[in-house]
N, CA, C, O and CB atoms as a CASP TS submission, in Angstrom:
PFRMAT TS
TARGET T0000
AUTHOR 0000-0000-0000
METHOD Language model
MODEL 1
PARENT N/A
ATOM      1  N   UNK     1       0.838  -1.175   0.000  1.00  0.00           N
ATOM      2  CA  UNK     1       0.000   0.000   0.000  1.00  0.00           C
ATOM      3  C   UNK     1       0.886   1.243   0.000  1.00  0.00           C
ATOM      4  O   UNK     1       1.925   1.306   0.657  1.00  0.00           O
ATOM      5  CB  UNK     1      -0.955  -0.005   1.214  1.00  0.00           C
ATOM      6  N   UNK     2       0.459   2.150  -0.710  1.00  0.00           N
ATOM      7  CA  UNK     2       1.580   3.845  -1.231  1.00  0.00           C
ATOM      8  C   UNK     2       0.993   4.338   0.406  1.00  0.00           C
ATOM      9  O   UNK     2       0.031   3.930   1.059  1.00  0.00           O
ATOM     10  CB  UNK     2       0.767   5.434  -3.315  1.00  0.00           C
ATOM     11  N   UNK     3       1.882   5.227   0.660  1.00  0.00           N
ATOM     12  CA  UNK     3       1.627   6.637   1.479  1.00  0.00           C
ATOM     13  C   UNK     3       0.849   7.639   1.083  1.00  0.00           C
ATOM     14  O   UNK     3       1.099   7.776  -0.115  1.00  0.00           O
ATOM     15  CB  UNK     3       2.706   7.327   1.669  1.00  0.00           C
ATOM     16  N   UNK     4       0.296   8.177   1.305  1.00  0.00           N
ATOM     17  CA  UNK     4       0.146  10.067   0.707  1.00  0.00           C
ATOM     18  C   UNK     4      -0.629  11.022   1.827  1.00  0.00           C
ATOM     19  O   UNK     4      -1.354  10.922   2.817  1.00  0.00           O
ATOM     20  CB  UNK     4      -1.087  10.257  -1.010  1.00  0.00           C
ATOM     21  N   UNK     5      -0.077  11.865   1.116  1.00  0.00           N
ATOM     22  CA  UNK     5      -0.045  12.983   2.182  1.00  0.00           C
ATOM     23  C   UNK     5      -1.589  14.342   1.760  1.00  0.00           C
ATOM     24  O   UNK     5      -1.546  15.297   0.984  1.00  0.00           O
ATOM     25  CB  UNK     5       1.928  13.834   1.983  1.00  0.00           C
ATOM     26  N   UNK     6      -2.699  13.883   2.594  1.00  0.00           N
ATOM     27  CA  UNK     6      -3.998  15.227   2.593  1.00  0.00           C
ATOM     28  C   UNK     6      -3.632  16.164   3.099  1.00  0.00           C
ATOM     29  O   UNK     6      -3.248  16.212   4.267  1.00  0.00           O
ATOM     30  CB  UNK     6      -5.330  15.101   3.313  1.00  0.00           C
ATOM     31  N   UNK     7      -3.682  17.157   2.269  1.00  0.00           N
ATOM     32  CA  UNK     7      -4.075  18.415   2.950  1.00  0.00           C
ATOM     33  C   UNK     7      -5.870  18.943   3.543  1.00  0.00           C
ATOM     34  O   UNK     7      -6.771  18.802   2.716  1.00  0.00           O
ATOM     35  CB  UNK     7      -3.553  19.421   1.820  1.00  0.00           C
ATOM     36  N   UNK     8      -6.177  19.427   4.738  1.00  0.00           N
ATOM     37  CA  UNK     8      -7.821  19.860   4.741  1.00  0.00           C
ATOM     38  C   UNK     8      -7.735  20.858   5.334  1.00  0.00           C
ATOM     39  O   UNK     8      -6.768  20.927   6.093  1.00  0.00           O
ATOM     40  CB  UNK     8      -8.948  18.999   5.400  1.00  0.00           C
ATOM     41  N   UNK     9      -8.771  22.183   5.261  1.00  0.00           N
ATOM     42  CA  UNK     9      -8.864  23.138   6.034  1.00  0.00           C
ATOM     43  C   UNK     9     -10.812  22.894   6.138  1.00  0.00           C
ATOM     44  O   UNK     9     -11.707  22.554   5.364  1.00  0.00           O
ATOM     45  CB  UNK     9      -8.032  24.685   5.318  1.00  0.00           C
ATOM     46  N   UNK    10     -10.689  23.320   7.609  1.00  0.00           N
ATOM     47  CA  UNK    10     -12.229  23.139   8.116  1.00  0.00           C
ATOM     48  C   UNK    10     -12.705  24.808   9.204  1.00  0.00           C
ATOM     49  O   UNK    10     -12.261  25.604  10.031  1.00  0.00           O
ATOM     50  CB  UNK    10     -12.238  21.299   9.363  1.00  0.00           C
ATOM     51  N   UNK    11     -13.574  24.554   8.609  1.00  0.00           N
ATOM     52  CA  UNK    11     -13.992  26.047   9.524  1.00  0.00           C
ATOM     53  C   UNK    11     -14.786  25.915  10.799  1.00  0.00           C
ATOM     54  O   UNK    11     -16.003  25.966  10.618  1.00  0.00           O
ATOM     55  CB  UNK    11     -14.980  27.079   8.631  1.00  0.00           C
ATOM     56  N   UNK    12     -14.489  25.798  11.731  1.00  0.00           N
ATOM     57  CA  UNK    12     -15.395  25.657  13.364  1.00  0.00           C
ATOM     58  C   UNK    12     -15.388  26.911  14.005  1.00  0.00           C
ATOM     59  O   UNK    12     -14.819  27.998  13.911  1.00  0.00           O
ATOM     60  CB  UNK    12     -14.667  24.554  14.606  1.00  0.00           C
ATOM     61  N   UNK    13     -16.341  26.276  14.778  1.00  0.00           N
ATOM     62  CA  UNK    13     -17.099  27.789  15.529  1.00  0.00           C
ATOM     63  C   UNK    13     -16.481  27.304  17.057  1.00  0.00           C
ATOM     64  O   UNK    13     -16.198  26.215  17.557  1.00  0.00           O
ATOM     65  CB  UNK    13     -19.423  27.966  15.461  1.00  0.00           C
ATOM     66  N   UNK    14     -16.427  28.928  17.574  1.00  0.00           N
ATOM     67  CA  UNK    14     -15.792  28.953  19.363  1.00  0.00           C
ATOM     68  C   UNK    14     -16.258  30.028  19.520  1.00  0.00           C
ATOM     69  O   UNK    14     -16.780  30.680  18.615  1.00  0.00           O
ATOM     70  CB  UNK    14     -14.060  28.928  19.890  1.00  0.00           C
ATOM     71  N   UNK    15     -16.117  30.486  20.994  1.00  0.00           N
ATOM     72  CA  UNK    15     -16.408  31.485  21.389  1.00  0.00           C
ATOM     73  C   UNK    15     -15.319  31.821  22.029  1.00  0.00           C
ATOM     74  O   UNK    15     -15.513  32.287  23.152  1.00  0.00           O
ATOM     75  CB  UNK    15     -17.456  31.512  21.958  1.00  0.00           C
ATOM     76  N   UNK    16     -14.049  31.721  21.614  1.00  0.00           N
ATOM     77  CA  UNK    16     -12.722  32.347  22.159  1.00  0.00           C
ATOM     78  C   UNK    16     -11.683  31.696  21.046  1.00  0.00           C
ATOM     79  O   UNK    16     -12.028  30.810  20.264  1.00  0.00           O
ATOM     80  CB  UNK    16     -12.330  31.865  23.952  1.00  0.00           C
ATOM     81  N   UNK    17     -10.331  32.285  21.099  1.00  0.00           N
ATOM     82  CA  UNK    17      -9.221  31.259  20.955  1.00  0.00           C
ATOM     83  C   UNK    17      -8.589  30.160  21.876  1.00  0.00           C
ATOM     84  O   UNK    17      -7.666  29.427  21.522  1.00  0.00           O
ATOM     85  CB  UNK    17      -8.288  31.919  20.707  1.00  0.00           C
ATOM     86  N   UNK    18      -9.112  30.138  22.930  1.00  0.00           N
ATOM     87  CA  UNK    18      -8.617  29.075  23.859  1.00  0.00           C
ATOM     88  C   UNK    18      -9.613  28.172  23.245  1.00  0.00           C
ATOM     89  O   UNK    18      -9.100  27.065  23.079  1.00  0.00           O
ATOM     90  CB  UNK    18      -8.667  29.322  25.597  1.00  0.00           C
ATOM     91  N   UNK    19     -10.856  28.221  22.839  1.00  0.00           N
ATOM     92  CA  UNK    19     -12.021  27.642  22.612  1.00  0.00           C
ATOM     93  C   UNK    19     -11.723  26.602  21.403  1.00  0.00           C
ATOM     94  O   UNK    19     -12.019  25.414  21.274  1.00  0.00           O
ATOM     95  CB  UNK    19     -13.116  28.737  22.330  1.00  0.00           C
ATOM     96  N   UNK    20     -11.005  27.528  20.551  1.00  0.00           N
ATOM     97  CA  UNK    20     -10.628  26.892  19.456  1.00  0.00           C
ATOM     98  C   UNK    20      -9.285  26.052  19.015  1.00  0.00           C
ATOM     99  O   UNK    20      -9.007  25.418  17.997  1.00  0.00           O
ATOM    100  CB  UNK    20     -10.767  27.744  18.760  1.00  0.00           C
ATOM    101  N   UNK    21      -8.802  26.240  19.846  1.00  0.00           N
ATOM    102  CA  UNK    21      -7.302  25.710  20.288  1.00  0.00           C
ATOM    103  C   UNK    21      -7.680  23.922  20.465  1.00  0.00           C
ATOM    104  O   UNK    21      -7.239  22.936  19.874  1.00  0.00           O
ATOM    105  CB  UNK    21      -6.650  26.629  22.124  1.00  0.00           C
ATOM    106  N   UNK    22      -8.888  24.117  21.772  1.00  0.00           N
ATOM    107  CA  UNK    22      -8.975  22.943  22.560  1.00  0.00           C
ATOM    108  C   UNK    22      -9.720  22.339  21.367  1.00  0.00           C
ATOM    109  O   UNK    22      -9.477  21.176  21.044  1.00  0.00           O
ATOM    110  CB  UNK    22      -9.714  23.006  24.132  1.00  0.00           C
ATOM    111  N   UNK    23     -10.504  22.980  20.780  1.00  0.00           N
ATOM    112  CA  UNK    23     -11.304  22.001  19.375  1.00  0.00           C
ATOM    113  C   UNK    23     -10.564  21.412  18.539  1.00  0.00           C
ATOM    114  O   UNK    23     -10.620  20.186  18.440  1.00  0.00           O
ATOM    115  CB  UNK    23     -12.152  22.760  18.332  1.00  0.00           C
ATOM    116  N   UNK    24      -9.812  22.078  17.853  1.00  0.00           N
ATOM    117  CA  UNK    24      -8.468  21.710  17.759  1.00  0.00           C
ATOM    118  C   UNK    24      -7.964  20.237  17.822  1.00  0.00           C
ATOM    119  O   UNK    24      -7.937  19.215  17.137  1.00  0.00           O
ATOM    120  CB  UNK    24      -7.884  22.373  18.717  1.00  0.00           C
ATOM    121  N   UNK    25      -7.545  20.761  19.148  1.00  0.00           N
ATOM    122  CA  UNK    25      -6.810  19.240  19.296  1.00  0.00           C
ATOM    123  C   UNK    25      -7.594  18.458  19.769  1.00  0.00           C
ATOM    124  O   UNK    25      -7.283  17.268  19.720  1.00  0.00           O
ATOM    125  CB  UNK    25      -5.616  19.070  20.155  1.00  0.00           C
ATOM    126  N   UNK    26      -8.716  18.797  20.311  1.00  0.00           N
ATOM    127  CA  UNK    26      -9.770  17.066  19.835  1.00  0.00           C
ATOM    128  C   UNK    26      -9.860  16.491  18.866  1.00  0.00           C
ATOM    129  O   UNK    26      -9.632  15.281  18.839  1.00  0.00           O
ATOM    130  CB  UNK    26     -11.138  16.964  19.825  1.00  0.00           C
ATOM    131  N   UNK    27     -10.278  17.295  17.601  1.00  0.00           N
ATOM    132  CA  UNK    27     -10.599  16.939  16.213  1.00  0.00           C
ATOM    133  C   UNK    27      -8.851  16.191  16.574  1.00  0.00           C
ATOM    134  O   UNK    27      -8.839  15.140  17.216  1.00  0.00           O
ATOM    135  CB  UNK    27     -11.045  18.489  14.727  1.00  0.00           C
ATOM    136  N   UNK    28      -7.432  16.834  16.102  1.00  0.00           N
ATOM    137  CA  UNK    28      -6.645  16.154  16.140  1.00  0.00           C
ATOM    138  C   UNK    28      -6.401  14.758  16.307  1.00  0.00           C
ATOM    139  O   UNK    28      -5.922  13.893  15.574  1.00  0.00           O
ATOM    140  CB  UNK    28      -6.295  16.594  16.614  1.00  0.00           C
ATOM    141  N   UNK    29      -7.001  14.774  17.836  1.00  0.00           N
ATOM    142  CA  UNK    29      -6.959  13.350  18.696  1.00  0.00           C
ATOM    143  C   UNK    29      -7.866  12.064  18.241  1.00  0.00           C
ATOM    144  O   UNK    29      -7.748  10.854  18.433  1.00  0.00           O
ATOM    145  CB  UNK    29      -7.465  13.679  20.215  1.00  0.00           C
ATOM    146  N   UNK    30      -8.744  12.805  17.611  1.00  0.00           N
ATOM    147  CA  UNK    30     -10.233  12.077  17.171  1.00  0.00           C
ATOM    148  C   UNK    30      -9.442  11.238  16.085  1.00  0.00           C
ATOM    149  O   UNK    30      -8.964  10.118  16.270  1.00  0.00           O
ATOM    150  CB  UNK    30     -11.753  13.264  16.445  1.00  0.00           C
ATOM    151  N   UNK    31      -9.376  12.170  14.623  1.00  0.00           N
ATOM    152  CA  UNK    31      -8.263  11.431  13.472  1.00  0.00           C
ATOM    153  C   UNK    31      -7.005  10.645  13.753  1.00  0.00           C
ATOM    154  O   UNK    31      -6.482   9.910  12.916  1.00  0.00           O
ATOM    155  CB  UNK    31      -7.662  12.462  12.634  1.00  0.00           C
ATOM    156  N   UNK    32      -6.417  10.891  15.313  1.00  0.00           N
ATOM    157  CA  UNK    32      -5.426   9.821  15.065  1.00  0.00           C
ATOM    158  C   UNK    32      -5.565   8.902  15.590  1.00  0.00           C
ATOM    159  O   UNK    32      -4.696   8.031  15.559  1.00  0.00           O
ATOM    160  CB  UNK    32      -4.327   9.993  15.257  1.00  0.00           C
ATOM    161  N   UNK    33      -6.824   8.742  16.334  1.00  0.00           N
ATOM    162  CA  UNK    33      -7.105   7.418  17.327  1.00  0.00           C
ATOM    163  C   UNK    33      -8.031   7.099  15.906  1.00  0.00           C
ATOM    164  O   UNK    33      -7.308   6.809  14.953  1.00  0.00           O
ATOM    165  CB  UNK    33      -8.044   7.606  19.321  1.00  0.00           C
ATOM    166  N   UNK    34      -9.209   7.102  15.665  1.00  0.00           N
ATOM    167  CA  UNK    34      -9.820   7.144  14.285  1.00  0.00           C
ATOM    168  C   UNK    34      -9.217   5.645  13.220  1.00  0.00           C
ATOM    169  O   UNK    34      -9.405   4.431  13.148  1.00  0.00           O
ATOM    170  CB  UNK    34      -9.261   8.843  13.559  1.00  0.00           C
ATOM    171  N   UNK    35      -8.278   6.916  12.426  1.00  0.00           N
ATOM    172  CA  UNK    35      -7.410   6.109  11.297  1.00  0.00           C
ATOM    173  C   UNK    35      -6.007   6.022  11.673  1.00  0.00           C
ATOM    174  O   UNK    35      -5.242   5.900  10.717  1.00  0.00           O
ATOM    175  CB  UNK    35      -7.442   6.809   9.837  1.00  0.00           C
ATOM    176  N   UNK    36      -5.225   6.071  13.400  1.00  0.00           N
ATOM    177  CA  UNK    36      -4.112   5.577  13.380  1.00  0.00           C
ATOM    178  C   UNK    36      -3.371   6.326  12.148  1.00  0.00           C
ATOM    179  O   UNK    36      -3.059   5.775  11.092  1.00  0.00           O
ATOM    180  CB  UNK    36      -4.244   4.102  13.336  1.00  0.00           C
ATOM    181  N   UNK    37      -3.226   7.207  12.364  1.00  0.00           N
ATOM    182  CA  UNK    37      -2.219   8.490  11.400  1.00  0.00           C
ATOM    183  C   UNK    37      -1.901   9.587  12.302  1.00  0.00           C
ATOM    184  O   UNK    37      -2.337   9.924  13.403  1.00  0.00           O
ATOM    185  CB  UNK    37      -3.109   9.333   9.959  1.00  0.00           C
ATOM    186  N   UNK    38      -1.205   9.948  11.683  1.00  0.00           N
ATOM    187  CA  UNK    38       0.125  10.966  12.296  1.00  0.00           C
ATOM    188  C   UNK    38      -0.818  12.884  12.294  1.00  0.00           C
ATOM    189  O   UNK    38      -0.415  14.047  12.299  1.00  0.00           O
ATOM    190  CB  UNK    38       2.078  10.843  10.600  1.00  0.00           C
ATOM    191  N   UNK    39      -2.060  12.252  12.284  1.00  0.00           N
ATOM    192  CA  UNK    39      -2.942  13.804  12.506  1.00  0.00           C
ATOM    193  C   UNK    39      -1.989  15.163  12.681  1.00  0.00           C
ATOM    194  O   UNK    39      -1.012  15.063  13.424  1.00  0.00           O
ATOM    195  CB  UNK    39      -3.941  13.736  14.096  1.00  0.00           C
ATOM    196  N   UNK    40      -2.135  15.864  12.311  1.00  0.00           N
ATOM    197  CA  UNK    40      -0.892  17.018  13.001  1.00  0.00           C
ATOM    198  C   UNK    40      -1.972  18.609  12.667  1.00  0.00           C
ATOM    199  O   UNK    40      -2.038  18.910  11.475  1.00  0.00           O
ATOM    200  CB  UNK    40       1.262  17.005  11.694  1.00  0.00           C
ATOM    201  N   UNK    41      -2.639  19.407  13.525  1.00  0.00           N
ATOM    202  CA  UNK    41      -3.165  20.722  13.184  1.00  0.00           C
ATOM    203  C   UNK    41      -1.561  21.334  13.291  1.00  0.00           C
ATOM    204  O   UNK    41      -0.657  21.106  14.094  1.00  0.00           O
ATOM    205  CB  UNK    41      -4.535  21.424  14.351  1.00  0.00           C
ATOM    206  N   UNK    42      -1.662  22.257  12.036  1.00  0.00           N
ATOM    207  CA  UNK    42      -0.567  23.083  11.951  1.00  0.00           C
ATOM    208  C   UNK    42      -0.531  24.453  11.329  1.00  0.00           C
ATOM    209  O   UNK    42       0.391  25.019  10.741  1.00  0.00           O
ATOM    210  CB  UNK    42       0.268  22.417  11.382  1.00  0.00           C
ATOM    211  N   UNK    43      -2.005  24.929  11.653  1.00  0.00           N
ATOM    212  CA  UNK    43      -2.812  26.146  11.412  1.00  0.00           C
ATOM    213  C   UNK    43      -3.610  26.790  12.244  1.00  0.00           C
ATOM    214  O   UNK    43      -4.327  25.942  11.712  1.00  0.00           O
ATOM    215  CB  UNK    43      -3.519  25.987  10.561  1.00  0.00           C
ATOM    216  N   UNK    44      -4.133  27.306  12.874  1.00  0.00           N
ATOM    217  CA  UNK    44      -5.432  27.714  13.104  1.00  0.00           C
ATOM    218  C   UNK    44      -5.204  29.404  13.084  1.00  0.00           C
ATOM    219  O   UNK    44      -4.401  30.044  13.762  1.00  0.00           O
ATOM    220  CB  UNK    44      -6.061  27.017  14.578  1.00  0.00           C
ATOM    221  N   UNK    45      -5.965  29.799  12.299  1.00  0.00           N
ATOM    222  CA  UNK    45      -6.363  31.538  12.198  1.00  0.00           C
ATOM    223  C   UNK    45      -8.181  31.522  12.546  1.00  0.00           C
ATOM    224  O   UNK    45      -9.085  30.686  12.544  1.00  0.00           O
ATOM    225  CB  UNK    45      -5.958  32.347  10.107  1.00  0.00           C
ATOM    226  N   UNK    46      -7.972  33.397  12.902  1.00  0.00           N
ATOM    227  CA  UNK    46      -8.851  33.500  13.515  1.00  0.00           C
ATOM    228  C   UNK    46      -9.917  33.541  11.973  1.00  0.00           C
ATOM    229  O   UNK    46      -9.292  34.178  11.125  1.00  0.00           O
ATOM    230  CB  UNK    46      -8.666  34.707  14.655  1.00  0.00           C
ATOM    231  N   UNK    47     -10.887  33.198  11.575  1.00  0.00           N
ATOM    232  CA  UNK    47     -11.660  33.923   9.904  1.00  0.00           C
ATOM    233  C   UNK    47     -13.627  33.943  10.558  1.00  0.00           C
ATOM    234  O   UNK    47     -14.554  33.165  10.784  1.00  0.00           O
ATOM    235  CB  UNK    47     -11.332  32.113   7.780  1.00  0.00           C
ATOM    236  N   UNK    48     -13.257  35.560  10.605  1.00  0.00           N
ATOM    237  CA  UNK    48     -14.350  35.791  10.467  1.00  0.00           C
ATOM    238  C   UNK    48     -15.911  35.893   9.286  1.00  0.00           C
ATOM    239  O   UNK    48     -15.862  36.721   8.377  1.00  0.00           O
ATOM    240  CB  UNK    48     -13.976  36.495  10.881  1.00  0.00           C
ATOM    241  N   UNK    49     -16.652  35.370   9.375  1.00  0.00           N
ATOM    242  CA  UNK    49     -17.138  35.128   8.142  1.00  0.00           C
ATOM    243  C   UNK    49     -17.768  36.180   7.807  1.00  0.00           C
ATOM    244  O   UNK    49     -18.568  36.817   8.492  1.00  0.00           O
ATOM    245  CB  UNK    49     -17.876  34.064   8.009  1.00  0.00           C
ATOM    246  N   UNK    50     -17.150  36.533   5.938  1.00  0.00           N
ATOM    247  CA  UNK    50     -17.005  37.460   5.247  1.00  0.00           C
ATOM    248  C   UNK    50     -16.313  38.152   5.285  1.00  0.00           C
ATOM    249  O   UNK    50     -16.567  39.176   4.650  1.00  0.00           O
ATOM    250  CB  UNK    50     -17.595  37.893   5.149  1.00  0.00           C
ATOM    251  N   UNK    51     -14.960  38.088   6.048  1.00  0.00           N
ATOM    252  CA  UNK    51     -14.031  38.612   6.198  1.00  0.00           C
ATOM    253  C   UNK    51     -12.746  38.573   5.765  1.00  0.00           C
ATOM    254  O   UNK    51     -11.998  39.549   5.705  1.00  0.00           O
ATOM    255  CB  UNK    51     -14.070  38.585   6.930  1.00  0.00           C
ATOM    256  N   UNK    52     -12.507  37.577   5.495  1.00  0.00           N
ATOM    257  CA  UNK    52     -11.546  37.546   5.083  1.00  0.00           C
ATOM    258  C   UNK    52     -10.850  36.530   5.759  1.00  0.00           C
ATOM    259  O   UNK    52     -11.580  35.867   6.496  1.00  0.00           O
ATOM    260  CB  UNK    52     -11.121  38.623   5.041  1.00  0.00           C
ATOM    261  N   UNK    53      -8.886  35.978   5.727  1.00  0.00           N
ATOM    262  CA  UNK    53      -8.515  35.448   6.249  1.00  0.00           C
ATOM    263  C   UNK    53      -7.100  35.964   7.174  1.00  0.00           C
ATOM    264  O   UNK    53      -6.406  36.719   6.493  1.00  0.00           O
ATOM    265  CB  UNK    53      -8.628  34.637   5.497  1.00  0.00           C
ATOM    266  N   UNK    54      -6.827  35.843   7.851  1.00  0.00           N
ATOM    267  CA  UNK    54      -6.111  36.104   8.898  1.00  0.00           C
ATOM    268  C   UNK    54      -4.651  35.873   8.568  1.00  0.00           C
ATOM    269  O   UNK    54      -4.595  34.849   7.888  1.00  0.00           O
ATOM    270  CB  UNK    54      -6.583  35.349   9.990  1.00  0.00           C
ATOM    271  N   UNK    55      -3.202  36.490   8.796  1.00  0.00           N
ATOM    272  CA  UNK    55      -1.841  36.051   8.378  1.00  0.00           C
ATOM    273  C   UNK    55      -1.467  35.247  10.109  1.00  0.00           C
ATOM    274  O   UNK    55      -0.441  34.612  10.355  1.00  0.00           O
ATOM    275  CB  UNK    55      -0.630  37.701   7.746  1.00  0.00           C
ATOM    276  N   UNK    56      -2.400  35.464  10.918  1.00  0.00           N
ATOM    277  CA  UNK    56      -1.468  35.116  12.134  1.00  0.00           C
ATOM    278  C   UNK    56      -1.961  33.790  12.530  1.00  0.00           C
ATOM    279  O   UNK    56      -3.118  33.704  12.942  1.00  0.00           O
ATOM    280  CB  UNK    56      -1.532  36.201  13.431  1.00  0.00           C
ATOM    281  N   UNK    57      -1.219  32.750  12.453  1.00  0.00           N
ATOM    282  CA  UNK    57      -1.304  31.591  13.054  1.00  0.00           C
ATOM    283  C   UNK    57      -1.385  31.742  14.608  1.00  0.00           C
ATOM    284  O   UNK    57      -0.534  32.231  15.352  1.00  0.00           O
ATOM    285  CB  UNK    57      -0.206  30.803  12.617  1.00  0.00           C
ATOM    286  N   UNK    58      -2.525  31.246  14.909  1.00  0.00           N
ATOM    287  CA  UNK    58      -2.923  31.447  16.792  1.00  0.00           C
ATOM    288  C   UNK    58      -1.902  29.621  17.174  1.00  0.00           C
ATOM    289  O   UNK    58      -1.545  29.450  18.340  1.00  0.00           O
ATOM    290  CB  UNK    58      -5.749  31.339  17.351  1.00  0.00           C
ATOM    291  N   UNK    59      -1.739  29.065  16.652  1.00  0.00           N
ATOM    292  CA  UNK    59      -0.516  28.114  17.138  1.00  0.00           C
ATOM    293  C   UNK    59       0.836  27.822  16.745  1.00  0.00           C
ATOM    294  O   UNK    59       1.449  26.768  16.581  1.00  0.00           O
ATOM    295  CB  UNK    59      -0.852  27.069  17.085  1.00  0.00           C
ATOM    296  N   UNK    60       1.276  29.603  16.589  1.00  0.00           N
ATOM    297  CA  UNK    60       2.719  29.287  16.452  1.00  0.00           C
ATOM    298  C   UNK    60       3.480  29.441  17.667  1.00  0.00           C
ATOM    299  O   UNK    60       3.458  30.344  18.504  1.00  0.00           O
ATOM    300  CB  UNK    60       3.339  30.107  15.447  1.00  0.00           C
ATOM    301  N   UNK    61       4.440  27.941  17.571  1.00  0.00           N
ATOM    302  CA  UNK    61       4.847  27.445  18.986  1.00  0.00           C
ATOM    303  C   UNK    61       4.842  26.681  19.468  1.00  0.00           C
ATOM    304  O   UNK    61       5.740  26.045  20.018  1.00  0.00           O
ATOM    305  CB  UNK    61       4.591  27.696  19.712  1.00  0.00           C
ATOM    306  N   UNK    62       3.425  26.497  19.349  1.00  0.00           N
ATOM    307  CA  UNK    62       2.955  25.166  20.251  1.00  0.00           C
ATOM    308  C   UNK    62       2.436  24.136  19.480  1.00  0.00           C
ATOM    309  O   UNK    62       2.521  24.131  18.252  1.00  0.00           O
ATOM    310  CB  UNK    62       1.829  25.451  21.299  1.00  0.00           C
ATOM    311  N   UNK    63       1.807  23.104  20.251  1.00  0.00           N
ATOM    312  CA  UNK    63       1.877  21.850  20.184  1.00  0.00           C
ATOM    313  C   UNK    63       0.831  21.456  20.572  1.00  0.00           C
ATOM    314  O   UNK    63       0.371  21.832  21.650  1.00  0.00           O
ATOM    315  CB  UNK    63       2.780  21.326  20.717  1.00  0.00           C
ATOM    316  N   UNK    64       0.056  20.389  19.578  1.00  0.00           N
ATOM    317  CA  UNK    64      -1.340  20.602  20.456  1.00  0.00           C
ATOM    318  C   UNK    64      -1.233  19.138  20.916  1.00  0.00           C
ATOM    319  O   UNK    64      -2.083  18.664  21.670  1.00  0.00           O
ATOM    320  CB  UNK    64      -2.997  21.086  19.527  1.00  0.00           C
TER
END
């Protein structure tokens, strides 16, 4: 069986950035217990809808 590598971007709702952090790394945790893969979030901006998109990664640094 080949490897390959998905890219996905998903849009969720919070009512903070801590909010969305912790969503985050559930969803994370969910996909790697799930399908046993190497899950990795290595994005999250803030995008308000109709707004546009954000340059600042709210997880640069860390580790979810």
């Amino acid at each position: 069986m080949e490897r390959y590598l998905i890219t996905t971007e998903s849009y969720v709702y919070a009512k903070d950035d801590k909010a969305a952090k912790s969503l985050a790394g559930y969803i994370q945790g969910k996909q790697r217990k799930q399908y046993d893969n190497q899950h990795c979030v290595t994005r999250l901006e803030y995008a308000p809808f109709g707004a546009g998109f954000s340059d600042k990664n709210l997880l640069e640094g860390e580790i979810l």
